[in-house]
N, C-alpha and C positions, 0 to 999 in steps of 0.2 A: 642417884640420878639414872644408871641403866635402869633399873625394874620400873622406873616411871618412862621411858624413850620404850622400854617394850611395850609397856601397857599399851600408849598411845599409839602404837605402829598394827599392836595386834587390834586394836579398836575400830582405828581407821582402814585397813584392810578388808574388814569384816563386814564395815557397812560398804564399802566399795562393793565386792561382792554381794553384798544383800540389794543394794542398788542394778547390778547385772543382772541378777536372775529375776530381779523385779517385772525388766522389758524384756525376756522371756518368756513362752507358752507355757510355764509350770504347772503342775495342781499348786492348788489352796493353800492344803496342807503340809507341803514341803516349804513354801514361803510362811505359812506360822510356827512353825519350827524354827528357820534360819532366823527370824524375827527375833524369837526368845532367846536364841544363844547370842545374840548380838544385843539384847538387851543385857544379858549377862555379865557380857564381856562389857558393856559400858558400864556399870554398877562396879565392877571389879576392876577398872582401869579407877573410878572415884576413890573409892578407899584407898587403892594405893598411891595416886599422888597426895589424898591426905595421909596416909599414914609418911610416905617417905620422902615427902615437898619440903622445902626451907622456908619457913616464915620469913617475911619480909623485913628487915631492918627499921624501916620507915613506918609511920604512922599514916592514915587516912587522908588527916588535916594536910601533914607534909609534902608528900608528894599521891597523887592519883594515882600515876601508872608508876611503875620501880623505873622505867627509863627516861621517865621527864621528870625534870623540876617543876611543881607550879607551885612552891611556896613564894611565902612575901618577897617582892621584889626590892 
């Protein structure tokens, strides 16, 4: 569960920043860069919650979300 809390911290950091320098006077070119390593970093934050996420116990049918019930009442 750390390597997946990093991922997501590095993730979302990154677009924050990519969002700041967005409303910034930059060149082009330094925003399509930032772009691409933040597209990166999102690719690489997917694998890793799939590679080291826990499946869910519960079925589709059973429950929707993992914190509610909405099976047969």
């Amino acid at each position: 569960m750390r390597k997946i809390n990093f991922a997501i911290w590095v993730t979302t950091s990154g677009l924050m920043a990519f969002v700041i320098l967005c409303s910034l006077p930059l060149s082009l070119v330094f925003l399509q860069l930032c772009f691409f390593l933040l597209s990166g970093s999102l690719i690489w934050m997917v694998i890793t919650i799939l590679k080291e996420g826990d499946p869910s116990s519960h079925r589709f049918d059973e429950r929707f979300y993992e914190d509610e019930d909405v099976g047969p009442h």
